[in-house]
mmCIF entry with sequence, helices, sheets and N, C-alpha, C, O atoms, coordinates in Angstrom:
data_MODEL
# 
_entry.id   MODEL 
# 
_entity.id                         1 
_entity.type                       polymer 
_entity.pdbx_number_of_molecules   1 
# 
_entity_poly.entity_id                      1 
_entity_poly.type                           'polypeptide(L)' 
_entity_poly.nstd_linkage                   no 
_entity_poly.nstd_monomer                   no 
_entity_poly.pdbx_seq_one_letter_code       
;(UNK)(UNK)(UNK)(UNK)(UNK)(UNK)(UNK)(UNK)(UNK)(UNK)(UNK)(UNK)(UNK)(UNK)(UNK)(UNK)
(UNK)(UNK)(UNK)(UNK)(UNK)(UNK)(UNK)(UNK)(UNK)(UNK)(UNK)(UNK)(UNK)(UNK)(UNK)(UNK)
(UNK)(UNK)(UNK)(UNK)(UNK)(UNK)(UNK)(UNK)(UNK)(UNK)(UNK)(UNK)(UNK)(UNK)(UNK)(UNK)
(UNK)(UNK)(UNK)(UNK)(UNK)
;
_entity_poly.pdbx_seq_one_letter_code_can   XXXXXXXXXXXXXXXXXXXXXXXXXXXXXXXXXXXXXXXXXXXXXXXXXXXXX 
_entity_poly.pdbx_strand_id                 A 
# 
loop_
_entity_poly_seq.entity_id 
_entity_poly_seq.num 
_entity_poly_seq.mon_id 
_entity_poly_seq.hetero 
1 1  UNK n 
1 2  UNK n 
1 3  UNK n 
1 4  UNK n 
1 5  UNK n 
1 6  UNK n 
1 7  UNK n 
1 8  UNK n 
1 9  UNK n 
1 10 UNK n 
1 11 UNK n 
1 12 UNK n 
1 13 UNK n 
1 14 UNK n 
1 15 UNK n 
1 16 UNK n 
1 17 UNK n 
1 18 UNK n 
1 19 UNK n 
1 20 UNK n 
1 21 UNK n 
1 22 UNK n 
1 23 UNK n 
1 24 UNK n 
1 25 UNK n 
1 26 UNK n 
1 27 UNK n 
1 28 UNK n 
1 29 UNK n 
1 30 UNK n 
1 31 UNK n 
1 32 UNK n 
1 33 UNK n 
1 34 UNK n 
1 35 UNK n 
1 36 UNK n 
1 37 UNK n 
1 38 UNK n 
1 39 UNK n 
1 40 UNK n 
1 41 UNK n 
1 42 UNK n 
1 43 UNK n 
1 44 UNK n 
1 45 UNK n 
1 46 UNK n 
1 47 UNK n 
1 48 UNK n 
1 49 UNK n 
1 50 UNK n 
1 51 UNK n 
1 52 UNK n 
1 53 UNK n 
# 
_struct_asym.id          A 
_struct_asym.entity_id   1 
# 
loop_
_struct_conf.conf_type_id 
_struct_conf.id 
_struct_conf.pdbx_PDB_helix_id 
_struct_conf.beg_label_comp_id 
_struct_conf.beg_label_asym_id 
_struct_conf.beg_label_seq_id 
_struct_conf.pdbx_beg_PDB_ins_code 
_struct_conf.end_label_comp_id 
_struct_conf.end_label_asym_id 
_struct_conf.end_label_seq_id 
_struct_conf.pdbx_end_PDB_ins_code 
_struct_conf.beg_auth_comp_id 
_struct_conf.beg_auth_asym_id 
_struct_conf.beg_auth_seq_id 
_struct_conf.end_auth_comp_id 
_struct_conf.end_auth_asym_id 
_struct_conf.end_auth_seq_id 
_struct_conf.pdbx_PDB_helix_class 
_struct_conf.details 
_struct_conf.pdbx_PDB_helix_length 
HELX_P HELX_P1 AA1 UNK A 23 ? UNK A 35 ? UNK A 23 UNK A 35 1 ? 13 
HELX_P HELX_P2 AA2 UNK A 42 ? UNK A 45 ? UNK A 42 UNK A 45 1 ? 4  
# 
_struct_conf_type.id          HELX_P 
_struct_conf_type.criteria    ? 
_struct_conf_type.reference   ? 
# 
loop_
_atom_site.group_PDB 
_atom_site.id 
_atom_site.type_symbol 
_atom_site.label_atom_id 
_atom_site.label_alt_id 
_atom_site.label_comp_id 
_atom_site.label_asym_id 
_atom_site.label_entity_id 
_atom_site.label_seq_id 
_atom_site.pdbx_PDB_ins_code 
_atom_site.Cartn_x 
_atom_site.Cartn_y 
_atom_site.Cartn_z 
_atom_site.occupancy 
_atom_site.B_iso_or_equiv 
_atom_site.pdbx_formal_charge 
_atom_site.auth_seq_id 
_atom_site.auth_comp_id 
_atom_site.auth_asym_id 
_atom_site.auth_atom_id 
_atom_site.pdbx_PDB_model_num 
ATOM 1   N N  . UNK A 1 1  ? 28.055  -8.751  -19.021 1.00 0.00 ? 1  UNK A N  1 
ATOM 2   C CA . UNK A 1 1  ? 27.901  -7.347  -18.713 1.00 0.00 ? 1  UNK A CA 1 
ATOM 3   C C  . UNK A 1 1  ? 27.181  -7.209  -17.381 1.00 0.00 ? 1  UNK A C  1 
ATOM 4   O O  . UNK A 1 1  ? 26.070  -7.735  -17.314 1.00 0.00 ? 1  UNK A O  1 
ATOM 5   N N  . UNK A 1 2  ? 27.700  -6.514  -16.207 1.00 0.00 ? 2  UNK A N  1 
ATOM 6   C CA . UNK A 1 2  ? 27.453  -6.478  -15.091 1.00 0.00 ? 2  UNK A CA 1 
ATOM 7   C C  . UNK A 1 2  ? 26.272  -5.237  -15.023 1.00 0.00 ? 2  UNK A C  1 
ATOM 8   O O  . UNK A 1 2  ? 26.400  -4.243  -15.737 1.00 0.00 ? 2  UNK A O  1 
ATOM 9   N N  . UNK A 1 3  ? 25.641  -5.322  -14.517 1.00 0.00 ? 3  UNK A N  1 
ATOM 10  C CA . UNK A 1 3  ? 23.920  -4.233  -14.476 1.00 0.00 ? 3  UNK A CA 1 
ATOM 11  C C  . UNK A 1 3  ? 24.136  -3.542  -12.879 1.00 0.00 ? 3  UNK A C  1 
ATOM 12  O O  . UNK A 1 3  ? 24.443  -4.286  -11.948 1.00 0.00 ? 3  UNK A O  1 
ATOM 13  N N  . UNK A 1 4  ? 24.030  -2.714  -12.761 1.00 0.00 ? 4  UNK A N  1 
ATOM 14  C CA . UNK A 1 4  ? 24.647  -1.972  -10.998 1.00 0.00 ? 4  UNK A CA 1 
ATOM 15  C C  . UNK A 1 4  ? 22.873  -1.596  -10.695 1.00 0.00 ? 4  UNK A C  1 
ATOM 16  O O  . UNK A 1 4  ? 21.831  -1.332  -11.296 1.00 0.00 ? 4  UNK A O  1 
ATOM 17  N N  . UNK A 1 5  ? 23.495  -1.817  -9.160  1.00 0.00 ? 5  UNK A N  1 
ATOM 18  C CA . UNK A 1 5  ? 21.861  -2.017  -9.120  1.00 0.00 ? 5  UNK A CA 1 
ATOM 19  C C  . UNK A 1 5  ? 20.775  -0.579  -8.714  1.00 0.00 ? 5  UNK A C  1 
ATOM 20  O O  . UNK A 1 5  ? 19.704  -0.516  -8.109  1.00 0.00 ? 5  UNK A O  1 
ATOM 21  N N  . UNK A 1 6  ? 21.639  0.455   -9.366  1.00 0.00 ? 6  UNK A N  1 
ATOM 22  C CA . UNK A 1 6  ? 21.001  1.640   -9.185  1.00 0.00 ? 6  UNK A CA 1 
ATOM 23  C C  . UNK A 1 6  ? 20.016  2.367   -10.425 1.00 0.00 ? 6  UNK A C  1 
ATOM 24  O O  . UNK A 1 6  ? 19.155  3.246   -10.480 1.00 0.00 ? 6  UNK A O  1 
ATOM 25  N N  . UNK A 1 7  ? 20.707  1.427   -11.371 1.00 0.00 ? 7  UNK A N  1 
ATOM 26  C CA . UNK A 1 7  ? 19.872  1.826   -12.733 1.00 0.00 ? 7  UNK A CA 1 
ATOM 27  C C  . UNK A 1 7  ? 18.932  0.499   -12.772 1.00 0.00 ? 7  UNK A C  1 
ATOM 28  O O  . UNK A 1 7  ? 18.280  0.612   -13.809 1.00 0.00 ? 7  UNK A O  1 
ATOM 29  N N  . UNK A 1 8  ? 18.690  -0.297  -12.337 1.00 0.00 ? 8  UNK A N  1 
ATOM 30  C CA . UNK A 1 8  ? 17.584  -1.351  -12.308 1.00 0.00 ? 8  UNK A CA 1 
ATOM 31  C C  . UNK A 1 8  ? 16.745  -1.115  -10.944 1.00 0.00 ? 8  UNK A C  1 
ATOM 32  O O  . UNK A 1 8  ? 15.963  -2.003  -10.604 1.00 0.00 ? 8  UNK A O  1 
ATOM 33  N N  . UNK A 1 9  ? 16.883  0.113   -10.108 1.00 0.00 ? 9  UNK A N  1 
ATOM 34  C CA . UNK A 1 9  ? 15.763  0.450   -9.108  1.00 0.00 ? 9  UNK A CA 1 
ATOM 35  C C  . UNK A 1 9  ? 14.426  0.614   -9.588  1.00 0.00 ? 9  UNK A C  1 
ATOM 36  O O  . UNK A 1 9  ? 14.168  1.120   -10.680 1.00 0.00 ? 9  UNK A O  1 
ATOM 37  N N  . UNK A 1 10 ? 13.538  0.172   -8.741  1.00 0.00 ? 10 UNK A N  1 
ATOM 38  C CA . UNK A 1 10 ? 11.699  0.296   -9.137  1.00 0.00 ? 10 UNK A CA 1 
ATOM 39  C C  . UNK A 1 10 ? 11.471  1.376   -8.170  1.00 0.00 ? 10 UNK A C  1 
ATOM 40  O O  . UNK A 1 10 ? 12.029  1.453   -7.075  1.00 0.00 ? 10 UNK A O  1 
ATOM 41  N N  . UNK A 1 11 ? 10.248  2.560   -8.847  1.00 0.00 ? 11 UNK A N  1 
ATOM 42  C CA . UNK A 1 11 ? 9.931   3.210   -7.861  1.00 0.00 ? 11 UNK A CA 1 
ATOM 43  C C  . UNK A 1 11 ? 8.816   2.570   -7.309  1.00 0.00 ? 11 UNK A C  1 
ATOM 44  O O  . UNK A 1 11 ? 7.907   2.212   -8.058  1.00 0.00 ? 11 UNK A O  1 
ATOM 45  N N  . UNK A 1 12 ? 8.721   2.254   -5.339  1.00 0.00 ? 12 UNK A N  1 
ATOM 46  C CA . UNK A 1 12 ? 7.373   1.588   -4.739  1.00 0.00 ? 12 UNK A CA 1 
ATOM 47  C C  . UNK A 1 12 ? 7.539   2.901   -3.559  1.00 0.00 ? 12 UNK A C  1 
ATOM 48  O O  . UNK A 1 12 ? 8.380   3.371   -2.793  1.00 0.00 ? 12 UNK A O  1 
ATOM 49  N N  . UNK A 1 13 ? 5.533   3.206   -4.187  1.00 0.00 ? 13 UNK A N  1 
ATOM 50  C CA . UNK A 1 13 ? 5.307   3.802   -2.838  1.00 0.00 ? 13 UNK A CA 1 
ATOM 51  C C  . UNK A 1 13 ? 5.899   3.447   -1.440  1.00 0.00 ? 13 UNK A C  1 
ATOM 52  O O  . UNK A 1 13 ? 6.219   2.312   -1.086  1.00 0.00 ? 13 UNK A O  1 
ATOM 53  N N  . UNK A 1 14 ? 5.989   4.507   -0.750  1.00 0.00 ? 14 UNK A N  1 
ATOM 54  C CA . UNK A 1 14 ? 6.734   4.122   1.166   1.00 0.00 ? 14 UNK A CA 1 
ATOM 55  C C  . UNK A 1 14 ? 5.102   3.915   1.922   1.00 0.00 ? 14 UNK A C  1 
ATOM 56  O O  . UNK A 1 14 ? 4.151   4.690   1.822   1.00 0.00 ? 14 UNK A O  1 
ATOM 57  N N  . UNK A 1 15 ? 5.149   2.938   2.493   1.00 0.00 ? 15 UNK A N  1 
ATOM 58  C CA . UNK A 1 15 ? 3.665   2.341   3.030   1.00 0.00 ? 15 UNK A CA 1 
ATOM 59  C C  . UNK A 1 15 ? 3.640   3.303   4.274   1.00 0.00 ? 15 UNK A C  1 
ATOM 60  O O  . UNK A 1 15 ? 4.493   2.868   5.048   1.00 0.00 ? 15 UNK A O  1 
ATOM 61  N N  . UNK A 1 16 ? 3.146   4.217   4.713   1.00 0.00 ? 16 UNK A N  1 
ATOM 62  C CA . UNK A 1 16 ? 3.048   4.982   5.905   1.00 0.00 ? 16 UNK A CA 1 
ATOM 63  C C  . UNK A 1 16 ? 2.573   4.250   7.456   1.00 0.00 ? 16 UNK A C  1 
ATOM 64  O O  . UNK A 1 16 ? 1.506   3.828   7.903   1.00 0.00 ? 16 UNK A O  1 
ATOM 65  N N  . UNK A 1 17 ? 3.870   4.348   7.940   1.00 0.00 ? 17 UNK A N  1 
ATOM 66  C CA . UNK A 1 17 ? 3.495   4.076   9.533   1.00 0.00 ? 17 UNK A CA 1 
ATOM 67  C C  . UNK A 1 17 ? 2.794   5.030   10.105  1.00 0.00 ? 17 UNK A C  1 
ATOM 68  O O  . UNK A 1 17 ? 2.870   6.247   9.942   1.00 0.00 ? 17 UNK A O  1 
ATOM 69  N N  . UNK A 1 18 ? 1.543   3.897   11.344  1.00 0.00 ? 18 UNK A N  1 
ATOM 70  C CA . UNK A 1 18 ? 1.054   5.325   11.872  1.00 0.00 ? 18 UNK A CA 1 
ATOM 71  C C  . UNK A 1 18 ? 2.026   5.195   13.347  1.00 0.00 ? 18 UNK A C  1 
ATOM 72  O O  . UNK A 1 18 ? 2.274   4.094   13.838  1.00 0.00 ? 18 UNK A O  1 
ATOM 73  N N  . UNK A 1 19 ? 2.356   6.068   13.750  1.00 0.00 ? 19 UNK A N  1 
ATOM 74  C CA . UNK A 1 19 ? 2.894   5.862   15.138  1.00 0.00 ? 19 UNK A CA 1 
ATOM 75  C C  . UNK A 1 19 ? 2.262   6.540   15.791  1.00 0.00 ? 19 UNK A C  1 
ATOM 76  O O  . UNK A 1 19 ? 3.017   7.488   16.004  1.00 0.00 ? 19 UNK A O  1 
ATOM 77  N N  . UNK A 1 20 ? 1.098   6.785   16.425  1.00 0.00 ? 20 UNK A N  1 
ATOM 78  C CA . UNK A 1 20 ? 0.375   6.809   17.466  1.00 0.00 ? 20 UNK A CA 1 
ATOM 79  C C  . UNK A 1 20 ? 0.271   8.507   17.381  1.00 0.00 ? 20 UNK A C  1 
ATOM 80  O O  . UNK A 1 20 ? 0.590   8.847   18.521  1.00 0.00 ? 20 UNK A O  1 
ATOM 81  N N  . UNK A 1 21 ? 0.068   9.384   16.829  1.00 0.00 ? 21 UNK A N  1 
ATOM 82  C CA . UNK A 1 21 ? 0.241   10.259  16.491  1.00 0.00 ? 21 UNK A CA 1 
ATOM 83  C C  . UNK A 1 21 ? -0.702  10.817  15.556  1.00 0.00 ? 21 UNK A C  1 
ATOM 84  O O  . UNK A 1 21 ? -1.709  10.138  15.757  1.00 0.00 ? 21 UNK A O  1 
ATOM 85  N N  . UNK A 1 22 ? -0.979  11.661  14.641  1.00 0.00 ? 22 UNK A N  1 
ATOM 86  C CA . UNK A 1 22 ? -1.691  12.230  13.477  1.00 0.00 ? 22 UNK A CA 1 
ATOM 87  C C  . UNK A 1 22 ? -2.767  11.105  12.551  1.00 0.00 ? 22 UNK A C  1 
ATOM 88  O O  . UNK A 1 22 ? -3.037  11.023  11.353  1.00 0.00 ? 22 UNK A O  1 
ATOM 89  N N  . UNK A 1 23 ? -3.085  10.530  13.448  1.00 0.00 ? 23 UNK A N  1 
ATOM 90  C CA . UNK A 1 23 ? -4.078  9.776   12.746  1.00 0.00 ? 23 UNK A CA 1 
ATOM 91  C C  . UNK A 1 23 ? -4.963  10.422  11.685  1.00 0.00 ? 23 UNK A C  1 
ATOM 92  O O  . UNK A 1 23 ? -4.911  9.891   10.576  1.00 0.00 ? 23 UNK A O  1 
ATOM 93  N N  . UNK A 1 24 ? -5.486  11.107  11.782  1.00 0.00 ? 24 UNK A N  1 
ATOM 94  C CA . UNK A 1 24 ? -6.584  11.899  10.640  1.00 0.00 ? 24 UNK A CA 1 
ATOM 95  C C  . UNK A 1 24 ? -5.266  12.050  9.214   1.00 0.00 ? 24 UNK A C  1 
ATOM 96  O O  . UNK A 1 24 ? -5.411  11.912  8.000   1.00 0.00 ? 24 UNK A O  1 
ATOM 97  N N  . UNK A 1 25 ? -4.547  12.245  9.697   1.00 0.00 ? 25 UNK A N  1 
ATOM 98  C CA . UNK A 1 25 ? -3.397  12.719  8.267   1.00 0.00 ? 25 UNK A CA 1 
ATOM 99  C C  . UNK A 1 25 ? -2.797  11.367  7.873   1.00 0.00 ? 25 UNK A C  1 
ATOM 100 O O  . UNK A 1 25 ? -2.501  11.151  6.698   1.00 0.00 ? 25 UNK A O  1 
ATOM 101 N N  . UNK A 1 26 ? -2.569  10.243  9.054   1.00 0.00 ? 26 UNK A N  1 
ATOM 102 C CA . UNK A 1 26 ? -2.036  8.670   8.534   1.00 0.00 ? 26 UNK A CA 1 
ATOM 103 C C  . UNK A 1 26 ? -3.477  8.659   7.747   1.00 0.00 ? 26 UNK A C  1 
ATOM 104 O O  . UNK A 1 26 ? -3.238  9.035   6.600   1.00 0.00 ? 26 UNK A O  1 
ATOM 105 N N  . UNK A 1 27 ? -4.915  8.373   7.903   1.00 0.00 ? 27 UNK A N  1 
ATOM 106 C CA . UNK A 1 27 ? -5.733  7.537   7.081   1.00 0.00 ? 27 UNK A CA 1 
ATOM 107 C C  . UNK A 1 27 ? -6.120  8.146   6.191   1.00 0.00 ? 27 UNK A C  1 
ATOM 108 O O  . UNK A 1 27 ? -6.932  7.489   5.539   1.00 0.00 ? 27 UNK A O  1 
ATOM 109 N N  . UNK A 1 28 ? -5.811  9.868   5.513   1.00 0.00 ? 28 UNK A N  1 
ATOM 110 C CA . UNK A 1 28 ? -6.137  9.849   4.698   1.00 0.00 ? 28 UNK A CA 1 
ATOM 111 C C  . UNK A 1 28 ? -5.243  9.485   3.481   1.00 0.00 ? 28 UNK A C  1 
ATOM 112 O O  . UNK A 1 28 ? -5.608  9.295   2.321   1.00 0.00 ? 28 UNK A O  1 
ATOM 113 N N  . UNK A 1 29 ? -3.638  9.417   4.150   1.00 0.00 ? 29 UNK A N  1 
ATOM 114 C CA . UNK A 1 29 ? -2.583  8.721   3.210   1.00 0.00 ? 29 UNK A CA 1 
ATOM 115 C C  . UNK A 1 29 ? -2.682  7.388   2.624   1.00 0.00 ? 29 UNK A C  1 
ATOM 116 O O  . UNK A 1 29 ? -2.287  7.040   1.511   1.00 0.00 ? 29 UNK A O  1 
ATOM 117 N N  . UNK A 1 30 ? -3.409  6.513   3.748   1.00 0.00 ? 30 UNK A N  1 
ATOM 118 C CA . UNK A 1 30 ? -3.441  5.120   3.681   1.00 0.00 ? 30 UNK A CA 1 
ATOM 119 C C  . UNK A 1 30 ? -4.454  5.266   2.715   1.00 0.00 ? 30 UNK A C  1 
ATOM 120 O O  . UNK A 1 30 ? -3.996  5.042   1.595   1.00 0.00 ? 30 UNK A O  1 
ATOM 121 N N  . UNK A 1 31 ? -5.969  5.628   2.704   1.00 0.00 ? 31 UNK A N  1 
ATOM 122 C CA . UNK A 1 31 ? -6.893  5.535   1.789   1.00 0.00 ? 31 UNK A CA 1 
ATOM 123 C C  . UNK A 1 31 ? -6.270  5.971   0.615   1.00 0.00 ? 31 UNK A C  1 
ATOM 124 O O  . UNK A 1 31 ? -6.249  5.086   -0.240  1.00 0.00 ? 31 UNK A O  1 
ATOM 125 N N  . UNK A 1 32 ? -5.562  7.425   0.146   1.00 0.00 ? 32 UNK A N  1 
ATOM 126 C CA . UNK A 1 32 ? -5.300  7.349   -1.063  1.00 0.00 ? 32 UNK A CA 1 
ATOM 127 C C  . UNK A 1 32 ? -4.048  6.292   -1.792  1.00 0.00 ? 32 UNK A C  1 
ATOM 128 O O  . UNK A 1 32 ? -4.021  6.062   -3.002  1.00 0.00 ? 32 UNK A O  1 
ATOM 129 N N  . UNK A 1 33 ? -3.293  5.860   -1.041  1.00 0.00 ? 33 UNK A N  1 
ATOM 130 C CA . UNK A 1 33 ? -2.375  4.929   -1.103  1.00 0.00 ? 33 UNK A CA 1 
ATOM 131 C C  . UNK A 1 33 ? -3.267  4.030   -1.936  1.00 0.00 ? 33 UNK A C  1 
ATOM 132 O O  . UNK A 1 33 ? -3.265  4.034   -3.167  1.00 0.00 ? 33 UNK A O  1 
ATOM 133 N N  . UNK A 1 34 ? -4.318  2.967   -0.886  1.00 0.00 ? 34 UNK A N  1 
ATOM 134 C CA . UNK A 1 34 ? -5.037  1.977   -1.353  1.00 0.00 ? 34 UNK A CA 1 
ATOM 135 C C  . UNK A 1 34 ? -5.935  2.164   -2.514  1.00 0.00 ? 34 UNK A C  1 
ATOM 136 O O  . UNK A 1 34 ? -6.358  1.262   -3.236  1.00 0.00 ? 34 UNK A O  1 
ATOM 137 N N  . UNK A 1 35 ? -6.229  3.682   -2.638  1.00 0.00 ? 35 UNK A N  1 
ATOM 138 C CA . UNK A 1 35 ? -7.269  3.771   -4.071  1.00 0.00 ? 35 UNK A CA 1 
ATOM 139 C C  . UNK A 1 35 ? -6.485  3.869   -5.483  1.00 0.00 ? 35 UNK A C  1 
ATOM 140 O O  . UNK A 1 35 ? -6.783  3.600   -6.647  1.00 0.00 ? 35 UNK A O  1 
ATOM 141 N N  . UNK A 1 36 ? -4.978  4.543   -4.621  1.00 0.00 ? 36 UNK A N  1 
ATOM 142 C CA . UNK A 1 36 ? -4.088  4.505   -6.060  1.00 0.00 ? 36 UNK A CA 1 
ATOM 143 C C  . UNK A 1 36 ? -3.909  3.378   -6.827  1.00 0.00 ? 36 UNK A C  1 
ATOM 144 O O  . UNK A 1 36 ? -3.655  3.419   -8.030  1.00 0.00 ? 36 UNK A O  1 
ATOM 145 N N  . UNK A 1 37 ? -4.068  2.071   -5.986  1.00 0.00 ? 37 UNK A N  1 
ATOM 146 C CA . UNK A 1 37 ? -3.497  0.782   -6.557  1.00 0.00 ? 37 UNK A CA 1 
ATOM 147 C C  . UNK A 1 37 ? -4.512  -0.203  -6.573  1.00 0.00 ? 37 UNK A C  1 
ATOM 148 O O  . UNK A 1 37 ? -4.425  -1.426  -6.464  1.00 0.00 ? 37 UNK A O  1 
ATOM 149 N N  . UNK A 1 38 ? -5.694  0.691   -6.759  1.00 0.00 ? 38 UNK A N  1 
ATOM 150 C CA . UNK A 1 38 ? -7.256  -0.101  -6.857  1.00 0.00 ? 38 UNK A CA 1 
ATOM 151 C C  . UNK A 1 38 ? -7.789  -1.233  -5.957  1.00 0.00 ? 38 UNK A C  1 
ATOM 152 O O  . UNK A 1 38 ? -8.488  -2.223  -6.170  1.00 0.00 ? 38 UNK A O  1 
ATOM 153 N N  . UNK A 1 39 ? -6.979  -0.518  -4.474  1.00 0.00 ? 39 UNK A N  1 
ATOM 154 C CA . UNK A 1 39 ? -7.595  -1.994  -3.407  1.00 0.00 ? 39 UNK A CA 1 
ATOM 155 C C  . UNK A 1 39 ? -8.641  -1.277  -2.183  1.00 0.00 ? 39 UNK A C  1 
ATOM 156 O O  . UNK A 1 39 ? -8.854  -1.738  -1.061  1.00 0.00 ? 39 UNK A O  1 
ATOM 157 N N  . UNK A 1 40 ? -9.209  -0.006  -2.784  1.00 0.00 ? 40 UNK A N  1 
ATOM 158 C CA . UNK A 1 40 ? -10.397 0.602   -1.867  1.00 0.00 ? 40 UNK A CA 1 
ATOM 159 C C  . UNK A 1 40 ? -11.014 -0.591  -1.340  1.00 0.00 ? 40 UNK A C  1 
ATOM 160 O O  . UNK A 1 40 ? -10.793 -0.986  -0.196  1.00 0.00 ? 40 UNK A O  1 
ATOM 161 N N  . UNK A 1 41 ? -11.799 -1.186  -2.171  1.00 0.00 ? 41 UNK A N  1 
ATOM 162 C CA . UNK A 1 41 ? -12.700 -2.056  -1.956  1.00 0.00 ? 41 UNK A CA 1 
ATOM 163 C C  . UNK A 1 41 ? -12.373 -3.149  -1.001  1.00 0.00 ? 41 UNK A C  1 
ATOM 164 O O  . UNK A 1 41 ? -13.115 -3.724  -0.205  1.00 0.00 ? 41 UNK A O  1 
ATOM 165 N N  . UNK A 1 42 ? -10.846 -3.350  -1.295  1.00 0.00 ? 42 UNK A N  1 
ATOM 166 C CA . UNK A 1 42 ? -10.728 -4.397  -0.574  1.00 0.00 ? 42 UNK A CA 1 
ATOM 167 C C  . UNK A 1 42 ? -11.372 -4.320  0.905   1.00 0.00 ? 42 UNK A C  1 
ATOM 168 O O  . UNK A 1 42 ? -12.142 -5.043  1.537   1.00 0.00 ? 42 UNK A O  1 
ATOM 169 N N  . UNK A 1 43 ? -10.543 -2.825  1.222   1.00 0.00 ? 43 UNK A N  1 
ATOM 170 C CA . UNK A 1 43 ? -10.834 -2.384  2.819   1.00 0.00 ? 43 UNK A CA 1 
ATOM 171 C C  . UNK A 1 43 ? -12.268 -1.851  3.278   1.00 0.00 ? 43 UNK A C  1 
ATOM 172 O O  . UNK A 1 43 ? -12.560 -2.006  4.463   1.00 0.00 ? 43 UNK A O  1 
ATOM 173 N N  . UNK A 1 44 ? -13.515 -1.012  2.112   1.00 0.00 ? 44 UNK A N  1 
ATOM 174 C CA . UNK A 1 44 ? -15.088 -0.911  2.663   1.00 0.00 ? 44 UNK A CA 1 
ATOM 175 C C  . UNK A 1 44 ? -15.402 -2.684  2.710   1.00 0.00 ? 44 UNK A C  1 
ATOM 176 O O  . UNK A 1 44 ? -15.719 -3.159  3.800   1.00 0.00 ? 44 UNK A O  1 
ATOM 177 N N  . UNK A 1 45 ? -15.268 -3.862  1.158   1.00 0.00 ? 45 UNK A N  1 
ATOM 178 C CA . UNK A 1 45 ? -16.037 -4.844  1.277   1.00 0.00 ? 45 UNK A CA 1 
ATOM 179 C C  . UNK A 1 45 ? -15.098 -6.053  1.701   1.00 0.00 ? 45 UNK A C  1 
ATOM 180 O O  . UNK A 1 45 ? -15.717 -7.117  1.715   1.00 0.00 ? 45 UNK A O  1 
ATOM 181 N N  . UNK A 1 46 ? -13.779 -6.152  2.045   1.00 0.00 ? 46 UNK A N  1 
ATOM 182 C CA . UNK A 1 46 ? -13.793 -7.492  2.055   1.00 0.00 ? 46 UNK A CA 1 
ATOM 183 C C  . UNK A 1 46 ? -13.151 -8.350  1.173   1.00 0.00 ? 46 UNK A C  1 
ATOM 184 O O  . UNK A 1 46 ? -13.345 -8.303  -0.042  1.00 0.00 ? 46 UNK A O  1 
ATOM 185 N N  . UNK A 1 47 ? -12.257 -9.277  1.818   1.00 0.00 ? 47 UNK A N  1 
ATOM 186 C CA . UNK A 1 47 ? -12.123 -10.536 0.617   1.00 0.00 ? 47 UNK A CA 1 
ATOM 187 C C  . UNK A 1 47 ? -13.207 -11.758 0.884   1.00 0.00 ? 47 UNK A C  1 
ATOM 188 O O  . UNK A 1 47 ? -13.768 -11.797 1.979   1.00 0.00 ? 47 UNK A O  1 
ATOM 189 N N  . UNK A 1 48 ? -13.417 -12.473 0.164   1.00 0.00 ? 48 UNK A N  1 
ATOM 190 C CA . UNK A 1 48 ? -13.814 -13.748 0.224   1.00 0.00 ? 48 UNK A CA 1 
ATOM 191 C C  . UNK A 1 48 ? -13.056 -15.052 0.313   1.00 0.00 ? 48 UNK A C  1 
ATOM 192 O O  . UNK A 1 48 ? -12.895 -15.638 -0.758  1.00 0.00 ? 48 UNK A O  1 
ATOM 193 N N  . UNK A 1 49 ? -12.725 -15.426 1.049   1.00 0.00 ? 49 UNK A N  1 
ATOM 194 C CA . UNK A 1 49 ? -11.554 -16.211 0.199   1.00 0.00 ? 49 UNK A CA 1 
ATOM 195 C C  . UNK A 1 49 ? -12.281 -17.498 0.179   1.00 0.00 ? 49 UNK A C  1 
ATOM 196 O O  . UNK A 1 49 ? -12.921 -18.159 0.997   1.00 0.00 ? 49 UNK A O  1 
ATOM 197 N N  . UNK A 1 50 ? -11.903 -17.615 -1.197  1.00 0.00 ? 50 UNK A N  1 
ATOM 198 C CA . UNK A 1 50 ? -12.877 -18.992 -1.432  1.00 0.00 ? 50 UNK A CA 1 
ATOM 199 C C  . UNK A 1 50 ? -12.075 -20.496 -1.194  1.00 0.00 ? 50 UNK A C  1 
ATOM 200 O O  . UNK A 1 50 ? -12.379 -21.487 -1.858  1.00 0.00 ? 50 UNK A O  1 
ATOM 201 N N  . UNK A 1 51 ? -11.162 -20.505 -0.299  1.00 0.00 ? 51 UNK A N  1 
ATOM 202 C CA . UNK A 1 51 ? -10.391 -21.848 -0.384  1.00 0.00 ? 51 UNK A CA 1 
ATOM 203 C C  . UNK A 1 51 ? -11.038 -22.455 1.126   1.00 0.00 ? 51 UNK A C  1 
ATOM 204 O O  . UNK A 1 51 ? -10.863 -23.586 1.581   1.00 0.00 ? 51 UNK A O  1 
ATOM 205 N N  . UNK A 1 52 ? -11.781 -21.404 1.695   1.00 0.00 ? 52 UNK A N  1 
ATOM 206 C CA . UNK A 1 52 ? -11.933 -22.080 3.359   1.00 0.00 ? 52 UNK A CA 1 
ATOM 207 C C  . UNK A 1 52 ? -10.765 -21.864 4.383   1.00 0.00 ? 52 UNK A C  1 
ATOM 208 O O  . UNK A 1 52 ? -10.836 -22.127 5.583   1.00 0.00 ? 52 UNK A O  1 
ATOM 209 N N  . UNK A 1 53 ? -9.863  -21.433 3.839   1.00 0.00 ? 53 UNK A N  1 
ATOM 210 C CA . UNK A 1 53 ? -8.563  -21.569 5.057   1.00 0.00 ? 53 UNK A CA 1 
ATOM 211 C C  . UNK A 1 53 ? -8.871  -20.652 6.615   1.00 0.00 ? 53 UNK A C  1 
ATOM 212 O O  . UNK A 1 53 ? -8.039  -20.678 7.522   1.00 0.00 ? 53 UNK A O  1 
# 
């Protein structure tokens, strides 16, 4: 049974380009973007990455 690939689509947020333009309106998209998917933190603290690379 063949599956078409319109009924197996995922909905993914569209990651907002800034193009040099409306900045105040790109970062507050980007921040809620990143808080929707619980990676605030990433961007105030930081990763660690613990391998050394």
């Amino acid at each position: 049974m063949a599956i078409s690939g319109s009924s197996m689509s995922f909905s993914r947020p569209l990651i907002p380009i800034f193009k040099g333009k409306g900045y105040e309106f790109w970062s507050i998209k980007m921040k809620t973007l990143f808080k929707s998917q619980d990676l605030w933190d990433l961007v105030e603290i930081g990763y660690d990455d613990m391998d050394g690379d």
